[in-house]
C-alpha positions as CSV (number, residue, x, y, z in Angstrom):
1,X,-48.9,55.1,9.1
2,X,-52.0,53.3,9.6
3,X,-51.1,51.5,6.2
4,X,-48.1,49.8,7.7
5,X,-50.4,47.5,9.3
6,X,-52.4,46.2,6.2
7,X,-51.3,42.5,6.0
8,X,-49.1,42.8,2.8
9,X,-47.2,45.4,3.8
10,X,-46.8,44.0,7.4
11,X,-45.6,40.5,5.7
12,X,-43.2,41.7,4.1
13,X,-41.9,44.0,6.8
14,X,-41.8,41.4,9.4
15,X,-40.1,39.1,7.0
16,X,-37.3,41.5,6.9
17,X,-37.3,42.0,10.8
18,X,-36.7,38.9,11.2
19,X,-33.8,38.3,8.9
20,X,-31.9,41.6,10.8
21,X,-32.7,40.1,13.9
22,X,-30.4,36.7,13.2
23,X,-27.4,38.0,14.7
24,X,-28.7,38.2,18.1
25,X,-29.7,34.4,18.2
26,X,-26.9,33.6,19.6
27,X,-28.4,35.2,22.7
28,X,-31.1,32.0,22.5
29,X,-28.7,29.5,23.3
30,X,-26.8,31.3,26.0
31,X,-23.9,33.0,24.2
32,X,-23.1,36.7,24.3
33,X,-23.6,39.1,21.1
34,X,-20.9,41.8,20.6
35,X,-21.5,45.0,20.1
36,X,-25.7,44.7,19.7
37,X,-25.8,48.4,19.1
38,X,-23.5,48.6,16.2
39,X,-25.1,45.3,15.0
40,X,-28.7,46.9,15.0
41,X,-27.6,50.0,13.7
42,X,-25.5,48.6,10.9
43,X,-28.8,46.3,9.7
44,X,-30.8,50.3,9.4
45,X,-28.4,51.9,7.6
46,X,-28.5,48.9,5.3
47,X,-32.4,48.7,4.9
48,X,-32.1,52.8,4.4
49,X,-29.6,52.5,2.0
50,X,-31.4,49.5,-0.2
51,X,-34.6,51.0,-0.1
52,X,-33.3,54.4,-1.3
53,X,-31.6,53.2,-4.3
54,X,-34.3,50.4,-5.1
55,X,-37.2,52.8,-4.1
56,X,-39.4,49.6,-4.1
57,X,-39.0,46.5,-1.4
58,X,-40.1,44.3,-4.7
59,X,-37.0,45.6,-6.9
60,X,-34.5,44.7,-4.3
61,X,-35.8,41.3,-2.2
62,X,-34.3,39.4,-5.1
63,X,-30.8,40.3,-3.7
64,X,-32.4,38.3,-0.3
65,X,-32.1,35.4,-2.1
66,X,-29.0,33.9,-0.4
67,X,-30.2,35.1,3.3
68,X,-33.3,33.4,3.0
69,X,-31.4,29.9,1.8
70,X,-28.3,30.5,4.6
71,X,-30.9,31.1,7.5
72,X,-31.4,27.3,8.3
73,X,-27.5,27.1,8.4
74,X,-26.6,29.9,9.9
75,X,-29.5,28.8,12.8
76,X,-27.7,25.3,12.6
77,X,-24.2,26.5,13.2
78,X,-25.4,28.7,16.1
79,X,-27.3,25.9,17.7
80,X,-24.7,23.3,17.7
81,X,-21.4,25.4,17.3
82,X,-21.6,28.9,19.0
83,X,-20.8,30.6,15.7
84,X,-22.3,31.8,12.2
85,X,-21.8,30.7,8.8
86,X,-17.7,31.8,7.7
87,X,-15.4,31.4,4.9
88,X,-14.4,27.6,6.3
89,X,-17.9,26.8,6.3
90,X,-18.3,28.0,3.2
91,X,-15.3,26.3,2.3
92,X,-15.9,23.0,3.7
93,X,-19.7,23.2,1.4
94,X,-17.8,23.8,-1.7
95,X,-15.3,21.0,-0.8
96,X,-17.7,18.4,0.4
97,X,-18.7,15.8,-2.6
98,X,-22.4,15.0,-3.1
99,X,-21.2,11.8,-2.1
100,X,-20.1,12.9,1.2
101,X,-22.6,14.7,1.9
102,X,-25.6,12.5,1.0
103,X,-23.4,10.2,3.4
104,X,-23.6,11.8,6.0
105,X,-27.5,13.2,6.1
106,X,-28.4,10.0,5.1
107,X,-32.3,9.9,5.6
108,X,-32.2,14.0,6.8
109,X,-31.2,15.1,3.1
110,X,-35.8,14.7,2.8
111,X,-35.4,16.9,5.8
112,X,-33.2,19.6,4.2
113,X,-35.0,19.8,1.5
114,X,-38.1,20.1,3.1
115,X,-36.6,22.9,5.2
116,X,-34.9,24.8,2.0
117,X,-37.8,24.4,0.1
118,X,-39.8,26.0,2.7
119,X,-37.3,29.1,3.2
120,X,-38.1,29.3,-0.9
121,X,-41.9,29.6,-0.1
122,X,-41.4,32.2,2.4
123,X,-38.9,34.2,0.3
124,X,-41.4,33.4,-3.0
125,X,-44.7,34.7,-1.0
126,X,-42.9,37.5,0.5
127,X,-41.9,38.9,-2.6
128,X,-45.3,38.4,-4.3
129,X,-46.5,40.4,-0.9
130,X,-43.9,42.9,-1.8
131,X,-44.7,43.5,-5.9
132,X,-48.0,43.9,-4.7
133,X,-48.4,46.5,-2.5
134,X,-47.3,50.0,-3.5
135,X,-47.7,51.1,0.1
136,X,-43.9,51.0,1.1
137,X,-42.5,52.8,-2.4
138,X,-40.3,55.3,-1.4
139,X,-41.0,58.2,-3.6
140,X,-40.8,61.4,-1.6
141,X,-37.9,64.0,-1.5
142,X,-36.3,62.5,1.7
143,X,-35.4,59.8,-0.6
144,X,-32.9,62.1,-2.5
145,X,-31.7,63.8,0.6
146,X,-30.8,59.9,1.7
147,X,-28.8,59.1,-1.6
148,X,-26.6,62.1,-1.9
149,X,-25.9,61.4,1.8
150,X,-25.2,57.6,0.7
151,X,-23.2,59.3,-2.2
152,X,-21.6,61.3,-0.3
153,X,-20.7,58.4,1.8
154,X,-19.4,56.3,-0.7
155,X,-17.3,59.2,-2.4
156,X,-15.8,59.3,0.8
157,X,-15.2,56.0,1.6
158,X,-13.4,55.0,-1.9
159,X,-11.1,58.5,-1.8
160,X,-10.0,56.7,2.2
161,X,-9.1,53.9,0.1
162,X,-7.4,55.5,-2.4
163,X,-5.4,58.1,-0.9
164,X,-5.3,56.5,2.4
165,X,-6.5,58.5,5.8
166,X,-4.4,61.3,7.7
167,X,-3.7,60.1,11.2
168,X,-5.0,62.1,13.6
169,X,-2.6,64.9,15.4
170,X,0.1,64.1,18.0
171,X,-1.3,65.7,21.4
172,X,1.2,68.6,22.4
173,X,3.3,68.1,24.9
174,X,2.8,69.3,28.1
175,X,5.0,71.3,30.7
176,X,7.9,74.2,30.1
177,X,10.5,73.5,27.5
178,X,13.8,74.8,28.0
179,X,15.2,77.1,25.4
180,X,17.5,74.4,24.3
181,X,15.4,72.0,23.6
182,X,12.6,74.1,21.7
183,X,15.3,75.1,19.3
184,X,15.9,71.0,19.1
185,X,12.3,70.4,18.3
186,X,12.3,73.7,15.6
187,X,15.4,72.1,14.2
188,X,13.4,68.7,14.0
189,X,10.6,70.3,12.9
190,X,12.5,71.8,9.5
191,X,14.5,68.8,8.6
192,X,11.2,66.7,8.6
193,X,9.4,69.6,7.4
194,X,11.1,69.4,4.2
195,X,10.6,66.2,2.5
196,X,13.6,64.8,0.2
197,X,13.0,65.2,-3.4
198,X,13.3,61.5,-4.1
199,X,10.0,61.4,-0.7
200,X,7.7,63.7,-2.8
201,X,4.5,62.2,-3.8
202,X,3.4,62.5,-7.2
203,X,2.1,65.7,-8.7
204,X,-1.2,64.0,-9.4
205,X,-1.8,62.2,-6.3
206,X,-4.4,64.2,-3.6
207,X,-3.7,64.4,-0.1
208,X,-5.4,61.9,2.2
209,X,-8.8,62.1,3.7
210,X,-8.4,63.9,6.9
211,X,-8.7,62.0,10.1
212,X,-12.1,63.1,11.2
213,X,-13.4,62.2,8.1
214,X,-13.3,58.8,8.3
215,X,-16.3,56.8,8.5
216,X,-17.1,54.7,11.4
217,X,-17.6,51.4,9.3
218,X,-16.2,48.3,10.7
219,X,-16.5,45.8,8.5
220,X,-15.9,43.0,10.8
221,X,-19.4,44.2,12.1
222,X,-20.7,44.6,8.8
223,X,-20.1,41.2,8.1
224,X,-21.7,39.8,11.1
225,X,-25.4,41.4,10.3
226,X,-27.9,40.5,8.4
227,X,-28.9,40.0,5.7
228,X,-26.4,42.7,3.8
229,X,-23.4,41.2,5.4
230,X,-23.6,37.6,4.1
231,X,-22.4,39.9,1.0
232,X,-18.8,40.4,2.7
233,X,-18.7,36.7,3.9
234,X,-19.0,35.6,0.3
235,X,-16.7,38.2,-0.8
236,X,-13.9,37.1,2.0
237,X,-14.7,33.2,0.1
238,X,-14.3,34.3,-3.0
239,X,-10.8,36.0,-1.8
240,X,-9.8,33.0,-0.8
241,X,-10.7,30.7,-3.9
242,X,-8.5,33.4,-5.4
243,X,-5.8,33.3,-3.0
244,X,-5.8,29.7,-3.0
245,X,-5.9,29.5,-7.0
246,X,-2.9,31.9,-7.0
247,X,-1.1,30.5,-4.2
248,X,1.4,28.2,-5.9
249,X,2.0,31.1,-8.5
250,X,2.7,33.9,-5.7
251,X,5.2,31.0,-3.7
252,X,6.8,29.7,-6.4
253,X,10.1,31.7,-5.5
254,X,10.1,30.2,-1.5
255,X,12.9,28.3,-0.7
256,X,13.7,27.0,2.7
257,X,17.6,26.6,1.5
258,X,17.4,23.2,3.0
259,X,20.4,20.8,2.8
260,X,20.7,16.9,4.2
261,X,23.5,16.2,6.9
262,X,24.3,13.9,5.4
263,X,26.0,12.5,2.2
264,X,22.9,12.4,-0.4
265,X,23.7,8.9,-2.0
266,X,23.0,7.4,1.8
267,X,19.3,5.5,2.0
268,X,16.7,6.7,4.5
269,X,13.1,6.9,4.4
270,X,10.9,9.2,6.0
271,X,7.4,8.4,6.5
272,X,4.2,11.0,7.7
273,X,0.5,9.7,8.2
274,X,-1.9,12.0,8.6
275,X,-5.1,10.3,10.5
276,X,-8.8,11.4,10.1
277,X,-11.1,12.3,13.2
278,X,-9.0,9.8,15.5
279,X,-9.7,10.5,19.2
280,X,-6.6,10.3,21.8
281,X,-9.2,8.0,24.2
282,X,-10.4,5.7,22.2
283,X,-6.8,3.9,21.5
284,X,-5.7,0.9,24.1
285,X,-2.2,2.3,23.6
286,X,-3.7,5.2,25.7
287,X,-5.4,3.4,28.1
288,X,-8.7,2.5,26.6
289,X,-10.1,-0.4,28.2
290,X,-11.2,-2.5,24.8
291,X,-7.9,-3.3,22.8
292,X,-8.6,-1.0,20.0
293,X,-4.5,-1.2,19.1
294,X,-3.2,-5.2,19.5
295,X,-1.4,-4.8,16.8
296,X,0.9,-1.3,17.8
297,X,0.7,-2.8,21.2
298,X,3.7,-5.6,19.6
299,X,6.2,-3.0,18.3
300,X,9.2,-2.6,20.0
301,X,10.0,0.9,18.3
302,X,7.0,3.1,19.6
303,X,6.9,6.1,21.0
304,X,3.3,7.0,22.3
305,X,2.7,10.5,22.6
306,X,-0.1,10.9,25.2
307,X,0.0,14.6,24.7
308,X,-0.5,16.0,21.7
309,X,-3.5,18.8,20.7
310,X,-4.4,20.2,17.7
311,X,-5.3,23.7,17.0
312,X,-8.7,23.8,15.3
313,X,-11.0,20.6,15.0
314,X,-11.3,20.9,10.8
315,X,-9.2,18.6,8.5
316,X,-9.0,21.9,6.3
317,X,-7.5,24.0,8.7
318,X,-5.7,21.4,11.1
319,X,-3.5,20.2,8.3
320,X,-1.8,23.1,7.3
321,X,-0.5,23.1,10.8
322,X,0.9,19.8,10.7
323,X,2.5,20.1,7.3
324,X,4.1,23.8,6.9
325,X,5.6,26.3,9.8
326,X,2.0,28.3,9.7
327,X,1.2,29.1,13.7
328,X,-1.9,27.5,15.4
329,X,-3.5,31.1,15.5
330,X,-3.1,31.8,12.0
331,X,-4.8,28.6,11.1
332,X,-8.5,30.2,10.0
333,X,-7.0,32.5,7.8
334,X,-6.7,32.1,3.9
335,X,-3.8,29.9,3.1
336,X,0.2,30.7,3.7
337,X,2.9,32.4,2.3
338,X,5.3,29.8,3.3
339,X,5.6,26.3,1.2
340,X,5.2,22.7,3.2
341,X,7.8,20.4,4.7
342,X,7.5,18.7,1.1
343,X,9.4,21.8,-0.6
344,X,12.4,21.4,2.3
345,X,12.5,17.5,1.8
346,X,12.6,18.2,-2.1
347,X,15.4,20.6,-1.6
348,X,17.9,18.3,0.6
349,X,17.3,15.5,-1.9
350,X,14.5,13.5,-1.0
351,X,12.0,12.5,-3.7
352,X,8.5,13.0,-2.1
353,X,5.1,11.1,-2.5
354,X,1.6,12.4,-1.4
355,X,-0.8,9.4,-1.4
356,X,-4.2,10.4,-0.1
357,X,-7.1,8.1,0.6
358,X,-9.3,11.9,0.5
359,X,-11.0,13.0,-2.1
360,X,-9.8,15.2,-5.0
361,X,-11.6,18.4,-5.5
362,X,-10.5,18.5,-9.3
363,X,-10.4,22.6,-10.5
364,X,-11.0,23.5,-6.7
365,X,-7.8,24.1,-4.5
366,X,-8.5,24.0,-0.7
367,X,-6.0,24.4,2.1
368,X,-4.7,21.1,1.8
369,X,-4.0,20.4,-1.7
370,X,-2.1,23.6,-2.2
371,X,0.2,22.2,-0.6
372,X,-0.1,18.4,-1.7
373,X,1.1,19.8,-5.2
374,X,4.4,20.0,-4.0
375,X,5.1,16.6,-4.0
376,X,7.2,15.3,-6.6
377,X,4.4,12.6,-6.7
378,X,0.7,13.1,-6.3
379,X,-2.0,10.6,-5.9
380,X,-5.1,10.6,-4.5
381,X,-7.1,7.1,-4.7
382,X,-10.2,8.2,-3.6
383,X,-12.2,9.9,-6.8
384,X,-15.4,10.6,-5.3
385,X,-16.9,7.4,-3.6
386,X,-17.4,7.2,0.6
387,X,-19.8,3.7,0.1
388,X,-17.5,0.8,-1.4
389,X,-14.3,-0.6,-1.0
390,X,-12.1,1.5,-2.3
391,X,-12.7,3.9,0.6
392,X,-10.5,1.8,3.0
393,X,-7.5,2.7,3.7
394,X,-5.5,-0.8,2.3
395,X,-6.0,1.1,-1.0
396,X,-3.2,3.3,-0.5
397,X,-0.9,0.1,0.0
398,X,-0.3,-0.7,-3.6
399,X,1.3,3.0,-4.2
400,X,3.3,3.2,-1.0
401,X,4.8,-0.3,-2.5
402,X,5.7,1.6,-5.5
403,X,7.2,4.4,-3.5
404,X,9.4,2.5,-1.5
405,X,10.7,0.0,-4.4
406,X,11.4,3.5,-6.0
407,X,15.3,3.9,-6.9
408,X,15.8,6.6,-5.4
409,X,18.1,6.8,-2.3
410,X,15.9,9.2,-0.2
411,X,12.4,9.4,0.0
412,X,9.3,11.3,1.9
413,X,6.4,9.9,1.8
414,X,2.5,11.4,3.4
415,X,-0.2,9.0,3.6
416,X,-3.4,11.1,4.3
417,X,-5.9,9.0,5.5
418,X,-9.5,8.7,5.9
419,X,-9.1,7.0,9.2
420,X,-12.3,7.4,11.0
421,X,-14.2,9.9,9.0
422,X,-17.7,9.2,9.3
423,X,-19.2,7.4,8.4
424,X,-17.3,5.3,10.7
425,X,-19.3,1.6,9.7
426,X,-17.9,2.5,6.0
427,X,-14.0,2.8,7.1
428,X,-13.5,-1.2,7.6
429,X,-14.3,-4.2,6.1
430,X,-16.8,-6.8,8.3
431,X,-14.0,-9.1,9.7
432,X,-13.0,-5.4,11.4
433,X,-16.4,-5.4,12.2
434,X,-15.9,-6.2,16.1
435,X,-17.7,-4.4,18.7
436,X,-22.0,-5.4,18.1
437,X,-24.3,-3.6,18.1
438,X,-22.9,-1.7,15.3
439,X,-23.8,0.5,12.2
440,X,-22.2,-2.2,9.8
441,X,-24.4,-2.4,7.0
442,X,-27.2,-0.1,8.0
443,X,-28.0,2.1,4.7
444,X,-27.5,6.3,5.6
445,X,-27.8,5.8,9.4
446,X,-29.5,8.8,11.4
447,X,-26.5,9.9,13.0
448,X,-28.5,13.2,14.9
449,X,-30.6,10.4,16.9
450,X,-28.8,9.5,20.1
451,X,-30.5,6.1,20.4
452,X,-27.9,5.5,18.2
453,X,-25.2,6.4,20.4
454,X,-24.1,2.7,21.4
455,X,-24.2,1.5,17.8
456,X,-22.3,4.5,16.3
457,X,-19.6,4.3,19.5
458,X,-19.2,0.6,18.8
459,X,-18.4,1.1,15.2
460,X,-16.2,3.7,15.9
461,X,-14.1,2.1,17.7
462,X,-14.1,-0.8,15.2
463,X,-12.8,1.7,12.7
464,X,-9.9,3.1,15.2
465,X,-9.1,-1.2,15.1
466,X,-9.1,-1.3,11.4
467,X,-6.2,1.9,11.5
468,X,-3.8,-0.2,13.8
469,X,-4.1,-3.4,11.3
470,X,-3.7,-0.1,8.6
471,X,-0.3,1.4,10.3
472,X,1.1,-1.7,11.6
473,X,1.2,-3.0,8.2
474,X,2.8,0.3,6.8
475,X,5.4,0.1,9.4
476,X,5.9,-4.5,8.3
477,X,6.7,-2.7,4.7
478,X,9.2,0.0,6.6
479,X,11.1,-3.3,7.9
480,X,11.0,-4.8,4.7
481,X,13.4,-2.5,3.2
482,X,15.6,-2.8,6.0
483,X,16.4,1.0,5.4
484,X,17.0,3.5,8.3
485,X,13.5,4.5,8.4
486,X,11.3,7.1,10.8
487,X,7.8,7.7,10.8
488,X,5.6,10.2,12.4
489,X,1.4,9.6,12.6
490,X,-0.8,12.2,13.8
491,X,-4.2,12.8,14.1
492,X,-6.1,16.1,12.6
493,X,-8.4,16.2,15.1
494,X,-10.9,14.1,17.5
495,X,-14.6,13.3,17.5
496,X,-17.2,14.0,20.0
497,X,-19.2,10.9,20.4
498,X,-22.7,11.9,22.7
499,X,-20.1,11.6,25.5
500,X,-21.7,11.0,29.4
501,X,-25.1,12.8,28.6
502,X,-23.7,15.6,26.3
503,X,-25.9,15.4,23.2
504,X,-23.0,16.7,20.4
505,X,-21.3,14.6,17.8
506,X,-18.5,14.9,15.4
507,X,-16.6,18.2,15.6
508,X,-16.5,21.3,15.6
509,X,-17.6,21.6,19.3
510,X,-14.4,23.1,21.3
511,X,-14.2,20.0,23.0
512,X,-11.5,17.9,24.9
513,X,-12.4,15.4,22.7
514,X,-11.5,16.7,19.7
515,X,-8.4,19.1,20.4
516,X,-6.6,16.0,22.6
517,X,-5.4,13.4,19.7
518,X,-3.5,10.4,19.2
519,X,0.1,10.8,17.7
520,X,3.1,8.3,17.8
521,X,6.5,8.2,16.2
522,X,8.0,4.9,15.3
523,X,11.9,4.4,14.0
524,X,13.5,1.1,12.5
525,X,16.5,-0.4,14.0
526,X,18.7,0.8,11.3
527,X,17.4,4.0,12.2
528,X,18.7,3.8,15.5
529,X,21.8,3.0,14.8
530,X,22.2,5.8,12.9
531,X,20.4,8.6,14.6
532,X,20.5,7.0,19.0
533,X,21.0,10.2,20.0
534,X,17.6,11.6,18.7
535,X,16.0,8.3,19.6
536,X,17.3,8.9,23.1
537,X,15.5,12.5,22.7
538,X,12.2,11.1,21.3
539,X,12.1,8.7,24.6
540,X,13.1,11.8,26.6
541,X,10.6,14.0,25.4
542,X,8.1,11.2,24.9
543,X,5.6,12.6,27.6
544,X,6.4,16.4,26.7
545,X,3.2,18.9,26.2
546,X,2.9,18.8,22.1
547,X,0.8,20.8,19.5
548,X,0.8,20.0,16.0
549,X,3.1,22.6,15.0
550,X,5.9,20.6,16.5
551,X,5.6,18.1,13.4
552,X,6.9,20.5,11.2
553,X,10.2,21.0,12.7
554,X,10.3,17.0,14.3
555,X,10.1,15.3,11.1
556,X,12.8,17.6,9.2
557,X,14.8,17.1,12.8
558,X,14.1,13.2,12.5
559,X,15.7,13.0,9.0
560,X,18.5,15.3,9.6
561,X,18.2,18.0,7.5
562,X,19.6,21.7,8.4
563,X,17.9,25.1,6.8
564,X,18.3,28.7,8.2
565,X,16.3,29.9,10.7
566,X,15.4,25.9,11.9
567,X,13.4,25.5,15.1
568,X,15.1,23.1,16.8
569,X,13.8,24.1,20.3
570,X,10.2,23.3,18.8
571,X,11.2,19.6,18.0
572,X,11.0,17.0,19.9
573,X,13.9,14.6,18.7
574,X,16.2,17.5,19.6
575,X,17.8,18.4,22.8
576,X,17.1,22.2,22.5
577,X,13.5,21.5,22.4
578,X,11.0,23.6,24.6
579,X,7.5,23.5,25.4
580,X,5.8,26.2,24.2
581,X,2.0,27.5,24.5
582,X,-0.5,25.2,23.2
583,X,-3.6,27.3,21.7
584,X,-6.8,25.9,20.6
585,X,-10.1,27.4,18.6
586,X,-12.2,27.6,21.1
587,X,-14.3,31.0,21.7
588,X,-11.1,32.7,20.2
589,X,-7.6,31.6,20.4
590,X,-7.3,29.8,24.3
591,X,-4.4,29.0,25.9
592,X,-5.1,25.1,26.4
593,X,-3.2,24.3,29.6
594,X,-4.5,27.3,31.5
595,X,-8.2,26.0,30.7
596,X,-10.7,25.0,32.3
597,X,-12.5,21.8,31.0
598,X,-16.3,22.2,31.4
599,X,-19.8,20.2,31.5
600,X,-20.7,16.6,30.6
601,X,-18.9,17.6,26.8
602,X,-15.6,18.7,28.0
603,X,-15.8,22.0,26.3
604,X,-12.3,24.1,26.5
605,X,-12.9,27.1,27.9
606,X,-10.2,29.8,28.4
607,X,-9.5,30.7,32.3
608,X,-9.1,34.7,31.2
609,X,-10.0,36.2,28.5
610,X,-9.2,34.3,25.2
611,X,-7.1,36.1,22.2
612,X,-9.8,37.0,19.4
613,X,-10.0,35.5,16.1
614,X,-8.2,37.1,13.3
């Protein structure tokens, strides 16, 4: 074994060490590591398995390729967000523009590339190290007795999947049986004994693998290790593109048999914006001592909600919520079987409009456009740019103009917003510009250094003044028409801004900041007249505990339109509405209002144990 130790060899085995050793970093930065055991012990049988087919380290390192690239991420997403590389990240990589994201590492992008292109070195010199050396070929007969035990394994494995996997047998009972009842259980026993003829299973088909057969592969685990398990994470992506590309296809036949209270020739408008990384504290409306919201502060029609969360602090994932009937806890998983609020507005008569101020992602669906196709009109003014003018949000008035001279009696329309989405200096124009020292006009600010913190606060809050001039003005075009008109606005999620001496900013964090978010609804005075009793329920309920899967069910309430298997107890403008549990991502699924909030960051953390992630 002395061999082991010559410095090639030990390169390229310390190289690999430390790659299977990335899942218990998490241990670095105080957070536990399930199942370390299994973990370990999964990364082995892995290194056994590749080395045994390969027979050389050098035939097989090329397939390390993506590990050695993800490390600095992976490292980067533990560090600042308690968790590993997943298929939203991955997601949210694939989605971001080079625009975007040359925004927002400004000057870092020199030190990304630094960092990336020293991973390449290592993973270059390692496998020089590796072709090399001849020390660590595998070509003794324990390396057949491995594969036909990894054979047999896989053999085993795809006939599970195949045929499916006994369950293991009921326990018999215990205790005397009267004489009766064992002539019950026999009589049981032969009725179920014999299968009906039209129950038989194929001639062809093979029984399934027996129960104590069954490998004990999780591949949950699996895909937590490293490096072999990035393979499943990419998989579980590339499921998703699929899913998502197939989405519309596989929904096509959903129908929420909606239907309008009302006769269909009668004028209303219906109006949903959709703000971007707006945080509850930051509005004067709420309390915040600079006056962030003159504007709103005017109108007579407001309803503030002061209590509104959102599930998960990621526009991907938070919109969904907002827009369809998919639950808070489902949110991380790969899109939804159900169609948006846009399909139940279409089928109760309304023509519907989605104008987005976010970018396209052309061939790519994601989460959010799915369900954007739905709209009779699409139209999304941002193609690509974050740095000019056409990046503010004025751009979408010009189509919602359009939309609301459009002939037709009733009309939806969503306005998704870039609202604050950093960076926040490049949301408003300079006469916006109010709060100095500020960011305004500084070229790819270094947003990771915290002597920034006063500048990038002040500009934020600049850009939170820049969205009331935005949605007062939409709600000046809602009066123009003199229509009955509602509208709902709510926030995807919040920001943390290096709050008190908390050194985090942005989202992603499981903090306070970004779950709690503003939200208001607003209603015209021929609205009123129309609909008092649900404005005297919006007043009512005005200060109620709210989630974002409320605004599903509130703004089909608000325009009056009936479907089977309605909600009403979930929205707000009814009188059968009903708080119900508010759960946020944050260390698995926690129950918000039995929380407790912690540290200098006001991280949520659950008070028992939270429910896990699916």
């Amino acid at each position: 074994m002395r061999f082991l130790l010559r410095p090639r060899n030990l390169y390229v085995l310390l190289s690999y060490c430390v790659l299977s050793c990335i899942p218990f970093v998490p241990r670095l930065f105080g957070l536990p590591v399930a199942h370390p055991g299994q973990l370990a012990g999964i990364a082995l049988a892995c290194w056994i398995g590749a080395w045994a087919v390969f027979k050389r380290p050098a035939w097989f390192h090329w397939l390390l390729l993506p590990a050695f690239l993800a490390l600095p991420m992976e490292l980067y997403l533990y560090a600042f967000y308690g968790q590993g590389i997943s298929t939203h990240h991955l997601g949210i990589v694939f989605e971001t523009s080079p625009a975007e994201a040359l925004e927002f590492l400004g000057s870092k992008v020199w030190l990304m590339i630094a960092v990336f292109a020293g991973m390449l070195a290592w993973f270059i010199s390692s496998w020089i190290a590796a072709w090399r050396t001849r020390d660590l070929d595998w070509d003794d007969v324990s390396r057949w007795v491995v594969l036909g035990v990894l054979g047999l394994g896989v053999a085993v494995f795809f006939y599970g999947c195949s045929f499916g996997i006994a369950p293991p047998p009921l326990p018999a009972a215990a205790g005397p049986t009267s004489s009766a009842s064992a002539s019950a259980k026999n009589s049981v026993a032969e009725i179920t004994a014999a299968p009906r003829p039209g129950s038989l299973p194929p001639a062809h088909r093979l029984p399934p693998l027996a129960h104590w057969a069954r490998l004990p592969l999780d591949l949950q685990a699996f895909a937590q290790s490293w490096p072999f398990g990035l393979m499943a994470r990419g998989i579980d992506f590339y499921k998703e593109r699929v899913y998502l590309a197939d989405l519309n296809r596989r929904s096509a036949s959903f129908h929420f048999g909606a239907r309008a209270a009302r006769p269909a020739d009668e004028p209303q408008v219906v109006v949903m914006v959709i703000g971007e990384s707006s945080r509850y504290d930051r509005w004067s409306l709420n309390g915040y001592a600079r006056e962030t919201n003159p504007q709103l502060a005017q109108e007579t029609n407001m309803v503030v909600l002061p209590d509104v969360i959102t599930s998960v602090s990621a526009t991907r994932l938070s919109v969904p919520v907002i827009i369809s009937r998919k639950p808070a806890i489902e949110s991380l998983k790969d899109g939804f079987s159900e169609k948006s609020f846009l399909t139940a507005f279409k089928e109760a008569g309304f023509k519907t409009f989605w104008l987005s101020n976010q970018i396209s992602f052309g061939k790519f669906d994601t989460p959010v456009s799915v369900f954007a196709k739905e709209a009779d009109v699409v139209d999304f003014l941002n193609l690509g740019g974050f740095t000019d003018n056409s990046s503010y949000d004025e751009v979408l008035f010009g189509p919602l103009k359009h939309a609301l001279a459009d002939p037709a009696p009733k009309k939806l329309l969503v306005l998704h917003t870039l609202g604050s989405h950093w960076n926040y200096s490049h949301r408003y124009p300079q006469q916006f510009d109010k709060w100095q020292p500020s960011l305004f006009g500084v070229d790819k600010p270094v947003y990771t250094d915290i002597r920034l913190k006063e500048k990038l606060n002040n500009s934020y809050d600049s850009s939170i003044l820049y969205t009331d001039w935005f949605l007062a003005h939409i709600i000046d075009a809602l009066k123009e028409t003199t229509q009955p008109a509602s509208m709902l606005y709510v926030a995807d999620h919040g920001q943390t801004l290096y709050d008190n001496s908390c050194r985090q900013v942005f989202h992603g964090h499981n903090t306070q900041y970004e779950f709690h978010i503003p939200a208001f609804a607003w209603y015209s005075d021929a609205y009123q007249e129309r609909y008092p009793d649900k404005v005297g329920q919006l007043l009512r309920h005005r200060k109620a505990k709210l989630a974002t899967e409320n605004m599903f069910h509130t703004l089909l309430d608000l325009a009056d339109i009936r479907y089977p298997g309605e909600r009403l107890e979930w929205s707000f403008a009814n009188p059968a509405f009903k708080q119900h549990k508010r759960y946020v991502d944050s260390y698995g699924w926690t129950d918000y209002d039995n929380a407790t909030i912690k540290g200098e960051c006001h991280e949520v953390i659950a008070k028992g144990k939270p429910l896990p992630r699916n």
